[in-house]
C-alpha positions in Angstrom: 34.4 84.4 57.5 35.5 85.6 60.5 32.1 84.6 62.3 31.9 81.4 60.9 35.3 80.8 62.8 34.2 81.8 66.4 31.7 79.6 65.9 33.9 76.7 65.3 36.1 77.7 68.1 33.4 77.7 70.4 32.1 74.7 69.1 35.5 72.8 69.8 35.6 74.8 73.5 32.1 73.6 74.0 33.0 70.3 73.3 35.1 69.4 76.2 33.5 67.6 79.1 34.5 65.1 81.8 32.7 62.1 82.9 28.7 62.6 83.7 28.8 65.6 81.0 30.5 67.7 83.7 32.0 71.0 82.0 35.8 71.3 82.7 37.9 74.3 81.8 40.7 74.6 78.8 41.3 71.6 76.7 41.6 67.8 76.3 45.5 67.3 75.6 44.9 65.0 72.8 42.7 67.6 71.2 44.7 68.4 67.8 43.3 72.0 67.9 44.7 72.0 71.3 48.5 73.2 70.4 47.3 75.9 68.0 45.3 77.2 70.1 47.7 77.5 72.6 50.0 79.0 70.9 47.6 81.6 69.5 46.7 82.6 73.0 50.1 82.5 74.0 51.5 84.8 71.3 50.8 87.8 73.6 53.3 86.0 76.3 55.7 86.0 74.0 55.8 89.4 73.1 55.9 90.2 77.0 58.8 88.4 77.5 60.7 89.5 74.6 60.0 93.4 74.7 58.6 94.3 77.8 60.6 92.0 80.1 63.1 91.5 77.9 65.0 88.2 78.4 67.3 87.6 75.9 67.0 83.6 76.1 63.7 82.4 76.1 62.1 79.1 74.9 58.8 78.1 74.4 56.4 75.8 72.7 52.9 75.2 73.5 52.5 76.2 77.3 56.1 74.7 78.0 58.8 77.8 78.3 62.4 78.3 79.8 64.5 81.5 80.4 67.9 81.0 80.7 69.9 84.0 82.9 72.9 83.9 84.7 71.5 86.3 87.6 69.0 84.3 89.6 67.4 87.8 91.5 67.1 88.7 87.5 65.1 85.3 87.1 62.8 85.6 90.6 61.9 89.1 88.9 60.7 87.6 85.8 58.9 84.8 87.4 57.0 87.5 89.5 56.5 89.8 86.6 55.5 87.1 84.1 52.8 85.3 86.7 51.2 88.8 86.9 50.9 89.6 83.5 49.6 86.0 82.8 47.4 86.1 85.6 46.4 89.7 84.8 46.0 89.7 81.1 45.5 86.2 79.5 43.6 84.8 83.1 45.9 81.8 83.7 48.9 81.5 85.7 52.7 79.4 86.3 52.2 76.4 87.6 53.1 76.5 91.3 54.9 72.9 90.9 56.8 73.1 88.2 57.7 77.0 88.1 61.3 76.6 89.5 64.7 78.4 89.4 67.6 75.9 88.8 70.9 75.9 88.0 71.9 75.1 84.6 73.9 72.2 85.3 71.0 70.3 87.1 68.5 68.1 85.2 65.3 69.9 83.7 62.5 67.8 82.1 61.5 70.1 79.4 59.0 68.6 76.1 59.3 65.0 77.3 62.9 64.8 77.7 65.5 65.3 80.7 67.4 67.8 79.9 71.4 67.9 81.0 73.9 70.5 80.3 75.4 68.6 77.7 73.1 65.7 77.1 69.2 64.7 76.9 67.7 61.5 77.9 64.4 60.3 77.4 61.9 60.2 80.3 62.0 56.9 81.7 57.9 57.2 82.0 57.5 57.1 78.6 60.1 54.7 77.9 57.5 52.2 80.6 54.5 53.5 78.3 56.5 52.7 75.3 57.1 49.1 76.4 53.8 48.5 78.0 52.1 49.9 74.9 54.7 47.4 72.6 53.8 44.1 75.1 50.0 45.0 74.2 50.4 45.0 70.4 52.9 42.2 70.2 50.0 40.2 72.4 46.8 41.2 69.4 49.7 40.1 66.8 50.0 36.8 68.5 46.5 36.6 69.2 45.0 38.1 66.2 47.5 39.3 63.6 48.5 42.5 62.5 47.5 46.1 61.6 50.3 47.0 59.7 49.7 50.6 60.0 48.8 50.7 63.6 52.2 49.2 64.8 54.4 50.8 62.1 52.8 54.4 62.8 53.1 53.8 66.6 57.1 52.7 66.3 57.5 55.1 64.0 56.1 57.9 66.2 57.7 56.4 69.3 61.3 56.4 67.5 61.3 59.5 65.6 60.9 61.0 69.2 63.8 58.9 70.6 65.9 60.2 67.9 66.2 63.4 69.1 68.0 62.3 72.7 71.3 60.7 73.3 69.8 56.6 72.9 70.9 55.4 70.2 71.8 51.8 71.8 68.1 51.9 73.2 66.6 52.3 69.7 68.9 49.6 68.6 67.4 47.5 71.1 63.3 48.4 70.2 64.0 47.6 66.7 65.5 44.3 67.5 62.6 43.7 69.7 60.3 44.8 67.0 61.7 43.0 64.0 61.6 40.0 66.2 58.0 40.2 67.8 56.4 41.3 64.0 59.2 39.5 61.7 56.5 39.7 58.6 55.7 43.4 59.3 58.4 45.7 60.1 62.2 45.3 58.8 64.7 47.2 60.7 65.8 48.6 56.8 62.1 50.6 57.5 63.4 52.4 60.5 67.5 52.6 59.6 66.6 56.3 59.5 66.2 56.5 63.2 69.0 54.3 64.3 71.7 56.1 63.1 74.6 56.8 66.0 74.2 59.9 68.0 
């Protein structure tokens, strides 16, 4: 069994290529092994941090992670420490870009959201991918008709994200839009689940 899995995994790690057949290390985001593996792989950083580092406050899921510390010579230590040991032992390394020390009270974008001390908002690039995306199937419906499923999975996708930051008068607003751009497909009573007041 446990051969016959290898070989699937290198299967799917075969699999990725870029234009031309060009190989291309790691994996295509919207592969859905993709967040498995990672946190397989990543299982070893965790330990690290926890029992070898040992921050007391640490967050991560997939290949997204934050430490919070109040001593920031504490948190250039772990940065150094954690690089090496990622570098060292799983061969990657912390992005250079978007590996920072900030204060608490400044905005982090962490998993899609900006993150506030006391408040998350979505990020207003996926709110334009949201729209542009909503403009394109409200022009098929118009055109074409409807895929019933197609729209209602993608709202429902797009709004059981939304849910978990402080827009409730935004949601509000996409399901107005949507009831009134697909009035024989969606009814707001479908989505009263994620309009409910933060």
């Amino acid at each position: 069994m446990e051969n016959e899995i290898l070989w699937l995994i290198k299967i799917i790690l075969a699999n990725h290529a870029v234009g031309g057949g060009e190989q291309k290390r790691g994996m295509p985001l919207g592969n859905r092994t993709s967040q498995f593996f990672a946190n397989v792989y990543l299982n070893e950083l965790d330990y690290f941090v926890k029992n070898v580092v040992r921050a007391e406050f640490y967050i991560r899921y997939v290949d997204d992670f934050v430490i919070l510390e109040s001593d920031k010579n504490k948190l250039m230590n772990y940065q150094k420490i954690i690089d090496g040991f990622l570098k060292e032992t799983l061969k990657i390394e912390l992005h250079p870009c978007k590996s920072k020390i900030i204060k608490l009270g400044n905005k982090i974008n962490f998993l899609e959201f900006r993150v506030f001390y006391y408040h998350k908002l979505l990020k207003k690039s996926n709110i334009r991918k949201m729209r542009r995306t909503f403009n394109l199937f409200r022009e098929k419906y118009e055109e074409e008709g409807a895929d019933y499923d197609e729209i209602y999975d993608f709202f429902e996708g797009w709004l059981a994200y939304a849910i978990n930051a402080d827009a409730c008068r935004l949601r509000q607003k996409i399901a107005e839009d949507i009831e009134k751009a697909f009035p024989n497909e969606i009814s707001t009573k479908e989505i009263d689940k994620y309009l409910k007041i933060d």
